[in-house]
Backbone as ProteinMPNN parsed JSONL, in Angstrom:
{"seq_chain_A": "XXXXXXXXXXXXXXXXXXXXXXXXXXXXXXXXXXXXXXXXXXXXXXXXXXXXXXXXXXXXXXXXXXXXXXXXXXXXXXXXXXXXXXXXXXXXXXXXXXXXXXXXXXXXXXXXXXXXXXXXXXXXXXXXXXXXXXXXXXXXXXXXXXXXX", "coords_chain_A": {"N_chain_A": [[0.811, -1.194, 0.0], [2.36, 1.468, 0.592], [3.654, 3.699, -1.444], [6.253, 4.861, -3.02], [6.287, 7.674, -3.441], [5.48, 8.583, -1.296], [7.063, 8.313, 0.943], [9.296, 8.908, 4.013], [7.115, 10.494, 4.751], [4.52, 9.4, 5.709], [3.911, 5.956, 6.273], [2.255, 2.727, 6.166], [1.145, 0.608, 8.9], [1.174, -2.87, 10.52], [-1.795, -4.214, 10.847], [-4.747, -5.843, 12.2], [-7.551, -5.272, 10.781], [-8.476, -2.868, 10.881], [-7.182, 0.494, 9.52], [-3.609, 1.474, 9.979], [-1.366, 4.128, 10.638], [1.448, 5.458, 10.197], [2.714, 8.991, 10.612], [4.786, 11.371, 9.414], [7.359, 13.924, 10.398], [9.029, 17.266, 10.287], [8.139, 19.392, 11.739], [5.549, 19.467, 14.378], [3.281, 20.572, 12.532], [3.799, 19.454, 9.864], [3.803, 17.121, 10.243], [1.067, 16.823, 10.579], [-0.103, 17.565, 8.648], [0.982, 15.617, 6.852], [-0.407, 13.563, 8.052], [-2.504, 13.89, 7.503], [-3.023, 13.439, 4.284], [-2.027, 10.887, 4.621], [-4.349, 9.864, 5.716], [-5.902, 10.248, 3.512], [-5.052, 9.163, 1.263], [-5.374, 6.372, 2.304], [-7.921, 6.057, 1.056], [-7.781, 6.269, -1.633], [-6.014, 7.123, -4.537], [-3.912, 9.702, -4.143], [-2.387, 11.483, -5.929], [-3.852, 11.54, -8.248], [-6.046, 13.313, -7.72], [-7.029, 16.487, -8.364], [-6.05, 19.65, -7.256], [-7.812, 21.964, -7.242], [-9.966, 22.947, -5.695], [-10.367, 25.063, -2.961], [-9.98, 24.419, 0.519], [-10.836, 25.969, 3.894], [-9.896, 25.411, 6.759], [-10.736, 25.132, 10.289], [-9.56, 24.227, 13.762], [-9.318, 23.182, 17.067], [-8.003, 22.445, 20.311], [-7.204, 20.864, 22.922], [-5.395, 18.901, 23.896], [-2.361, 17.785, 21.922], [-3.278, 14.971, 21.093], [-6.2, 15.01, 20.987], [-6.241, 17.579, 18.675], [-5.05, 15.934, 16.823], [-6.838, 14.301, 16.492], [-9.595, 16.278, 16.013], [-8.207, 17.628, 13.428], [-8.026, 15.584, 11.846], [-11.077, 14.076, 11.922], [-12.274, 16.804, 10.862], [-11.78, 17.148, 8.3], [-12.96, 14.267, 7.491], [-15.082, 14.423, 7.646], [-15.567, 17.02, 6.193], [-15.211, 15.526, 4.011], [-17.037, 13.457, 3.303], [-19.726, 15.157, 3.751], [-19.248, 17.092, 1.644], [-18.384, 15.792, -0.52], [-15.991, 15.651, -1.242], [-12.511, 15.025, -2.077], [-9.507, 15.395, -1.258], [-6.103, 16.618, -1.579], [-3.521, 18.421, -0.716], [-2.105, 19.885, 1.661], [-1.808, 22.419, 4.03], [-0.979, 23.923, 6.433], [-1.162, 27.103, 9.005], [-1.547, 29.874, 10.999], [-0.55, 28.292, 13.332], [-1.077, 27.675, 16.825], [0.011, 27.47, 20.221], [-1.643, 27.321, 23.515], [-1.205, 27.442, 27.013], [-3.811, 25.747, 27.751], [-4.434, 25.047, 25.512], [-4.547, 24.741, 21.851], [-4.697, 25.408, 18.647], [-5.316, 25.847, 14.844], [-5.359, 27.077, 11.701], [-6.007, 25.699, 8.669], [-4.934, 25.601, 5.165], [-6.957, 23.861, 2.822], [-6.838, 21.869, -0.556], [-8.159, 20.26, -2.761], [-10.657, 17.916, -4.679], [-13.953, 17.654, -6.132], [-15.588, 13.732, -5.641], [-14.749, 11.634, -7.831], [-16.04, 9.16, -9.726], [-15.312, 7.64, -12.088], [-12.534, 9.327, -12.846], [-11.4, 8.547, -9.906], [-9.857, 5.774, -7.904], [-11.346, 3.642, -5.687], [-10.331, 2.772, -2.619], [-10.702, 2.394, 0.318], [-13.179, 2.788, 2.5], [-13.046, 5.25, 4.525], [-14.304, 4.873, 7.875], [-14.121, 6.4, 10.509], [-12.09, 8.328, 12.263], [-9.591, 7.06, 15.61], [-8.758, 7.005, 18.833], [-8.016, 4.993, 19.655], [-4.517, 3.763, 20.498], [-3.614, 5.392, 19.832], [-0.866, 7.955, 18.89], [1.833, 10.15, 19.562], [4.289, 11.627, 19.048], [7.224, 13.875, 19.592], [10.25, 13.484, 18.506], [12.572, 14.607, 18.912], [14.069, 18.634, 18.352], [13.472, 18.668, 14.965], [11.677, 16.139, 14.611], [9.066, 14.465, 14.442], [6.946, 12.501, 15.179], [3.749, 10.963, 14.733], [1.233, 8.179, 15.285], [-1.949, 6.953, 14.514], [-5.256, 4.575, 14.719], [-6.956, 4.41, 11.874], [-10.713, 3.74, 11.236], [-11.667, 1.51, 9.281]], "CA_chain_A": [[0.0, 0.0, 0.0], [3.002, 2.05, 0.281], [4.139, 4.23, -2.539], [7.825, 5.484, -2.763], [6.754, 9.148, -3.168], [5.075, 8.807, 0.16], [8.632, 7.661, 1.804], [9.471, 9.85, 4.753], [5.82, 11.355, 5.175], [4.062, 8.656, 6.373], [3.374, 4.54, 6.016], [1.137, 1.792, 6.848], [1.817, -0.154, 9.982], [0.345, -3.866, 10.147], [-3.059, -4.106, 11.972], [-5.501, -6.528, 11.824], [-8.916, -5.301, 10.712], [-8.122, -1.404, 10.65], [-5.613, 0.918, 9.029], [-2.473, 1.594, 10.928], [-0.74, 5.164, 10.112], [2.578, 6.264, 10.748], [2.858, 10.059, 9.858], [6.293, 11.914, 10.295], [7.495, 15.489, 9.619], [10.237, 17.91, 10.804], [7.671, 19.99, 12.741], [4.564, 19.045, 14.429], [2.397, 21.093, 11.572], [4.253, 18.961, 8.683], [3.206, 15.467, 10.411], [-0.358, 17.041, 10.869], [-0.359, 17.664, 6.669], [1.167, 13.941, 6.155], [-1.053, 12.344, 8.677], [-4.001, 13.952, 6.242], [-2.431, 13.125, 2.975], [-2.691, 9.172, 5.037], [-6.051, 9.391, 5.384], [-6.387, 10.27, 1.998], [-4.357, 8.003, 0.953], [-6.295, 5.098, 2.42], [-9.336, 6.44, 0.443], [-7.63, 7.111, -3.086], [-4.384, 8.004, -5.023], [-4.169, 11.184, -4.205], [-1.699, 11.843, -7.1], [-4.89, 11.684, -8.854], [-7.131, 14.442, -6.983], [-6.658, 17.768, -8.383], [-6.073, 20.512, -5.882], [-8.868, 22.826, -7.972], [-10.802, 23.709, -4.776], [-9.561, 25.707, -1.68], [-11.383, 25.272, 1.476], [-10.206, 26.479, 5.257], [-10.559, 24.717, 8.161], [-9.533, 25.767, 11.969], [-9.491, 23.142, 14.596], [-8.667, 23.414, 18.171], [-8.533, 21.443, 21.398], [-6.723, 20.771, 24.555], [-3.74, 18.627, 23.885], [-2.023, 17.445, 20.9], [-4.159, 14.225, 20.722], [-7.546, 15.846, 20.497], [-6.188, 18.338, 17.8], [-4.701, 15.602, 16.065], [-8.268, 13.54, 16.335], [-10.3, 16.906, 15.512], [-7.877, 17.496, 12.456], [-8.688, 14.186, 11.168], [-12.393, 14.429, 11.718], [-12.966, 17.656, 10.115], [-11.296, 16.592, 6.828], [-13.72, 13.555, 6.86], [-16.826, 15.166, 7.616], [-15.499, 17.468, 5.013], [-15.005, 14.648, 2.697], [-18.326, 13.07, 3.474], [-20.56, 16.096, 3.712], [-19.335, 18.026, 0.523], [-18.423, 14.985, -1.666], [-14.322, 16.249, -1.324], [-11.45, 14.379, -2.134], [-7.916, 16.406, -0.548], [-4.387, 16.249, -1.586], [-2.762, 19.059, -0.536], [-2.361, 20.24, 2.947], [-0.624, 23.21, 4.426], [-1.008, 23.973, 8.258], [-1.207, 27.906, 9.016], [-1.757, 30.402, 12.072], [-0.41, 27.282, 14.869], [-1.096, 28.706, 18.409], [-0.342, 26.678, 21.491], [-1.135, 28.27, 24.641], [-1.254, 26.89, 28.376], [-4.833, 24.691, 28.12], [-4.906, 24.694, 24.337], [-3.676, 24.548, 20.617], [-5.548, 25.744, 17.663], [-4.232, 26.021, 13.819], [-6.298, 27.201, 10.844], [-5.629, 24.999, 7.52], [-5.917, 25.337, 3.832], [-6.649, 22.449, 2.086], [-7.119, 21.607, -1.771], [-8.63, 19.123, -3.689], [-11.635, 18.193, -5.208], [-15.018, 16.406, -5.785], [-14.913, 12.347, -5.939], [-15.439, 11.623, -9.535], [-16.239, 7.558, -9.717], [-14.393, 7.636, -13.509], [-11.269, 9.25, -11.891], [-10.785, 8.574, -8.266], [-10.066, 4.974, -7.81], [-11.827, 4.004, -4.869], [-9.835, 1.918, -2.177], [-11.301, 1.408, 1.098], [-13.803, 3.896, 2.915], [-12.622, 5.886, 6.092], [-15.631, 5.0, 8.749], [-13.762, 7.256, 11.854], [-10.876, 8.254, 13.019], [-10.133, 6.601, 16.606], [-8.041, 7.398, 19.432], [-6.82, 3.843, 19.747], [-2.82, 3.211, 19.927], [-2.69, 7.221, 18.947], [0.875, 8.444, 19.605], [1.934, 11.849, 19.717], [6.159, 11.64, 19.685], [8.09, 14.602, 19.727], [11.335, 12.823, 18.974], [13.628, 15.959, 18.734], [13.86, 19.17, 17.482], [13.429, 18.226, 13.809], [11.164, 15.094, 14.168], [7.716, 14.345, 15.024], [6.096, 11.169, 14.738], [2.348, 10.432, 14.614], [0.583, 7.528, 15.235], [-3.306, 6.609, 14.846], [-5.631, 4.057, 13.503], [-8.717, 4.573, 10.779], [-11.454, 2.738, 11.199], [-12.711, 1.011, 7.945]], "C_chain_A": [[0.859, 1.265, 0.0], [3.478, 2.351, -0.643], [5.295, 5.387, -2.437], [7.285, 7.043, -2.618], [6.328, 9.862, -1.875], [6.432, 8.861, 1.348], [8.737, 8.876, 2.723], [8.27, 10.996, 5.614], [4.975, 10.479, 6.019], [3.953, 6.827, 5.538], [2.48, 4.197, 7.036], [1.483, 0.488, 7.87], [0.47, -1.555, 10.066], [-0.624, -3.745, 11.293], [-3.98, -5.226, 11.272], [-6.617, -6.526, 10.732], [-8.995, -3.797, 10.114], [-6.989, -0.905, 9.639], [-4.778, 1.623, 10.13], [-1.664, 2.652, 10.824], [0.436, 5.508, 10.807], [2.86, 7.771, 10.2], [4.638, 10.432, 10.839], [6.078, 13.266, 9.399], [9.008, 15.794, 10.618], [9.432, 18.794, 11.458], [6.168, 19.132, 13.024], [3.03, 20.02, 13.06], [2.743, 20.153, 10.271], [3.756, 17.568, 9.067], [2.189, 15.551, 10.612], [-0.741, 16.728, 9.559], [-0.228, 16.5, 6.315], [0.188, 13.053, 6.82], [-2.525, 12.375, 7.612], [-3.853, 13.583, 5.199], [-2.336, 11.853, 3.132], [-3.554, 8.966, 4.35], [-6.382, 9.216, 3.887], [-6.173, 9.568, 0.884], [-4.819, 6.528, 0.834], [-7.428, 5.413, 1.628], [-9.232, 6.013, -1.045], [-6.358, 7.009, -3.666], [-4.763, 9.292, -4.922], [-3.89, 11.803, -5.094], [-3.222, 12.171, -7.97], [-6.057, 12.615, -8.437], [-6.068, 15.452, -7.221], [-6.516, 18.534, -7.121], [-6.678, 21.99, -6.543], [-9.406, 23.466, -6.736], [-9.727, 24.146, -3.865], [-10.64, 25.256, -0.852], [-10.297, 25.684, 3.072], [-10.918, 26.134, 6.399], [-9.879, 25.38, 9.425], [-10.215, 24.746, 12.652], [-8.577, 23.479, 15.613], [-9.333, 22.381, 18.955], [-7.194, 21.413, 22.469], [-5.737, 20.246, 25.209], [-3.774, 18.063, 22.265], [-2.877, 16.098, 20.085], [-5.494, 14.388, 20.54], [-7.629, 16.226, 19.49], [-5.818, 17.239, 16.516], [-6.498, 14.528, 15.358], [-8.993, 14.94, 15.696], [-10.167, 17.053, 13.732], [-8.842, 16.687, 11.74], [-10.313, 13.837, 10.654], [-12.972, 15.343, 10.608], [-13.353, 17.261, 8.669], [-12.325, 15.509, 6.493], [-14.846, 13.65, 6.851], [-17.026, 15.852, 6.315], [-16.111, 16.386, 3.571], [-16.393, 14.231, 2.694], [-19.346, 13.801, 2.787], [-20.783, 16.781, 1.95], [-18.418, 17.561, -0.776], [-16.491, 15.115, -1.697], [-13.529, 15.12, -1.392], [-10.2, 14.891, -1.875], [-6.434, 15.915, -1.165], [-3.275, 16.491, -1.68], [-3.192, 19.576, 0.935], [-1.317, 21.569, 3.782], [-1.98, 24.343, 6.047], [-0.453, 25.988, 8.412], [-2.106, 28.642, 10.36], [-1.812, 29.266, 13.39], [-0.786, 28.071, 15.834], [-1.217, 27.583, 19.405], [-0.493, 27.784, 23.28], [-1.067, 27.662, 25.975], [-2.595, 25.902, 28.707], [-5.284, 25.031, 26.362], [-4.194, 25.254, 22.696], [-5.023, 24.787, 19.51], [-4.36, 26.08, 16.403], [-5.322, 26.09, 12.766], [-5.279, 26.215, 9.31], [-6.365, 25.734, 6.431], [-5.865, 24.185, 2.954], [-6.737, 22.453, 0.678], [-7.44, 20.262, -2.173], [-9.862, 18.975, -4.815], [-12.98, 17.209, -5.111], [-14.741, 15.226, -6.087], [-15.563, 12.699, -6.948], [-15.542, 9.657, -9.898], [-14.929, 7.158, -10.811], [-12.791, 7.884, -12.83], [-10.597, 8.98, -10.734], [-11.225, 7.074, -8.06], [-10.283, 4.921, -6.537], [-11.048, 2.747, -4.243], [-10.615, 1.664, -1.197], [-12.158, 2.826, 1.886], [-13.379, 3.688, 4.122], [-13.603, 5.9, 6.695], [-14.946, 6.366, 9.83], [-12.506, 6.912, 12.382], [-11.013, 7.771, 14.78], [-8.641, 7.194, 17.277], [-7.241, 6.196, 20.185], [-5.552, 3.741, 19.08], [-2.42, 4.63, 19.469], [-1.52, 7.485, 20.076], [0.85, 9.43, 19.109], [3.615, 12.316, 19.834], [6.757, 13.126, 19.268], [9.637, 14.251, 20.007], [12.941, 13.811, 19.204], [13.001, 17.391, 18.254], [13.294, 19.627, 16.245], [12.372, 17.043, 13.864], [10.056, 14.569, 15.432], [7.045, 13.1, 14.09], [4.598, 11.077, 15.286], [1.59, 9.325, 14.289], [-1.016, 7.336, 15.748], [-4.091, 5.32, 13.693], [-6.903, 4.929, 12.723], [-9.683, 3.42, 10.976], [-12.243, 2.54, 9.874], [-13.485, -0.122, 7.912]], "O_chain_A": [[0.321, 2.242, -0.521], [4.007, 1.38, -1.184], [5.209, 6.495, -1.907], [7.801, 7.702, -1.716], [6.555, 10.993, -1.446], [6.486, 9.473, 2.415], [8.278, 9.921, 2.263], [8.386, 11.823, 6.519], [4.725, 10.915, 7.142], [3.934, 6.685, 4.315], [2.062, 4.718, 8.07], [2.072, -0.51, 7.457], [-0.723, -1.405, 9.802], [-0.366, -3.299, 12.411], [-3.97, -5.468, 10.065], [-6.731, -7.441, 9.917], [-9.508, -3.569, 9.019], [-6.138, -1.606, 9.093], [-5.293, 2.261, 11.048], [-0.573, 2.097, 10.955], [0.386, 5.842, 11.99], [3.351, 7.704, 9.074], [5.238, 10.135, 11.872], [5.356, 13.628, 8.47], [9.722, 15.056, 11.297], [10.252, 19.37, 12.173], [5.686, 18.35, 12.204], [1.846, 19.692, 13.146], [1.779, 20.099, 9.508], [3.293, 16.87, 8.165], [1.717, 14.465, 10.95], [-1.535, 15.831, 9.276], [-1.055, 16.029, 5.534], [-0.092, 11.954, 6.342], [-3.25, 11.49, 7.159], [-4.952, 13.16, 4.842], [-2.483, 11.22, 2.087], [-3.804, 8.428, 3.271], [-6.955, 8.303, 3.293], [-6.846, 9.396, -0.132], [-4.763, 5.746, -0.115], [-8.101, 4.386, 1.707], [-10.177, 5.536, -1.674], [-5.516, 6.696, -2.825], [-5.702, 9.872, -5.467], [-4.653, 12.697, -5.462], [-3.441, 13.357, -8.217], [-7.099, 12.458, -9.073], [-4.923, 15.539, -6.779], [-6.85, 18.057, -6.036], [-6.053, 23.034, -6.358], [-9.284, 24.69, -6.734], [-8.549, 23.791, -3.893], [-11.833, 25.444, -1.094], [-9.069, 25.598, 3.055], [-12.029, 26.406, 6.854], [-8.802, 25.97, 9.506], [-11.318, 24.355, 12.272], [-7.439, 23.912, 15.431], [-10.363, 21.729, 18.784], [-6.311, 22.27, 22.438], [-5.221, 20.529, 26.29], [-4.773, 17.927, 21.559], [-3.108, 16.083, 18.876], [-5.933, 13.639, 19.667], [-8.581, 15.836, 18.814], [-6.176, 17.519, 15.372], [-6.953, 14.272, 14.243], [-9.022, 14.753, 14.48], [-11.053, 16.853, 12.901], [-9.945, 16.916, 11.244], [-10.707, 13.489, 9.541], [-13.779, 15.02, 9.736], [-14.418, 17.104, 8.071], [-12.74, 15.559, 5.336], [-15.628, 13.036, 6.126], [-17.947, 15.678, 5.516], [-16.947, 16.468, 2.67], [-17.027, 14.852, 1.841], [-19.841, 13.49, 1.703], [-21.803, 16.929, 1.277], [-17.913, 18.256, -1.658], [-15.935, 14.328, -2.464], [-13.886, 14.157, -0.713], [-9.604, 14.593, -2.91], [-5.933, 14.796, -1.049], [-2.318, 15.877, -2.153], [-4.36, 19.666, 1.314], [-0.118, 21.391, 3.999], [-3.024, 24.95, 6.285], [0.646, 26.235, 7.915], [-3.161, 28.131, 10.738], [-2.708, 29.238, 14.234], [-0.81, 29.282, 15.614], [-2.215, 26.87, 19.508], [0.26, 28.571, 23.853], [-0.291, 26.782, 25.603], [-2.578, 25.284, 29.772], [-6.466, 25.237, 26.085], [-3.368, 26.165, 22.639], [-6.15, 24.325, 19.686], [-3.179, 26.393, 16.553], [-6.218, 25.249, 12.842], [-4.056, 26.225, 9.167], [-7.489, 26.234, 6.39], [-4.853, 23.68, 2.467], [-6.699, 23.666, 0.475], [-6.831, 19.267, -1.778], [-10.003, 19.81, -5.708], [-13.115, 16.278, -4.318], [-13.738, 15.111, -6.792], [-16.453, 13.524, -7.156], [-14.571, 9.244, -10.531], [-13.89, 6.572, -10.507], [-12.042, 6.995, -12.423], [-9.389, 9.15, -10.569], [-12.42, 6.784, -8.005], [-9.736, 5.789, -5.856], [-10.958, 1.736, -4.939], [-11.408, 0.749, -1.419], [-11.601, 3.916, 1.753], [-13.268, 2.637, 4.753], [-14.283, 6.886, 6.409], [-15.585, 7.412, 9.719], [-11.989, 5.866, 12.773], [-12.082, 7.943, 15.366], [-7.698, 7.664, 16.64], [-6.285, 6.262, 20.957], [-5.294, 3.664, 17.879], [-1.37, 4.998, 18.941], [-1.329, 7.346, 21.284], [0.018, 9.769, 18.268], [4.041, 13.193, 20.586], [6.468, 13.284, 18.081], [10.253, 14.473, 21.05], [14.06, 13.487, 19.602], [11.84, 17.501, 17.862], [12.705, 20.707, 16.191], [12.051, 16.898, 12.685], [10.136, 14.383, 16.647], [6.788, 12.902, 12.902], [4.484, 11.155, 16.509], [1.181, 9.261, 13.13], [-1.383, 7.476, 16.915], [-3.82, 5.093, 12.514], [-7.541, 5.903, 13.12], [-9.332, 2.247, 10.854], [-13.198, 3.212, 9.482], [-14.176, -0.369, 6.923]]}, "name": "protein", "num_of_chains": 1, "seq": "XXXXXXXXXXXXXXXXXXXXXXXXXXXXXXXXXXXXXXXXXXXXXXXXXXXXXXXXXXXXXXXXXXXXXXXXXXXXXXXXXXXXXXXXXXXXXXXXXXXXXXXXXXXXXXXXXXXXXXXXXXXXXXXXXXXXXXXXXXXXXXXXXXXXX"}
């Protein structure tokens, strides 16, 4: 399920029943963008989803695992709600403060199209089982959660 140009952003870790995500980055905003470019991933080739639309999301919450669960959510409500397919991600206005973290996004993509957007496995809900949250340095932030499909 891994595809080389993914290498370094995130893979798929073995799980039974679920999908298994490893996201990484060099800040925690860059492993927020790869953990979405996952999801989307499990859905789709993304390579194949224009980035025609804009939309703007903001998401906040209370520690890093919340924000990383809200993230996640929005995007698939998004996707759900207003037919969207994503496959660009860029993380904008971060703010952490003493009982909370907020970060407005813009995303791109576009509507599913049956003809173009091969369809792999549908995202039921993100879960907060086995989620990790690493701050392994400076430079490197690891993210783990599953998908429930």
């Amino acid at each position: 399920m891994n595809d080389k140009s993914f290498v370094g952003k995130f893979e798929f870790l073995e799980h039974t029943a679920d999908v298994y995500v490893r996201a990484c980055g060099v800040s925690m905003q860059e492993a927020f963008e790869n953990a979405a470019l996952a999801m989307f991933e499990t859905m789709t080739k993304t390579a194949k989803v224009a980035q025609e639309m804009e939309d703007v999301v903001s998401v906040e919450a209370e520690d890093f695992y919340a924000l990383l669960y809200n993230w996640l959510e929005v995007l698939l409500v998004n996707s759900e709600t207003k037919g969207m397919l994503y496959s660009k991600f860029h993380i904008v206005d971060w703010v952490e403060t003493v009982d909370s973290f907020k970060f407005t996004a813009h995303v791109w993509g576009e509507k599913f199209q049956s003809e173009k957007h091969v369809q792999k496995v549908a995202v039921k809900a993100v879960t907060y089982h086995r989620m990790a949250v690493m701050q392994e340095n400076e430079r490197s932030v690891v993210l783990e959660f599953i998908l429930d499909i």
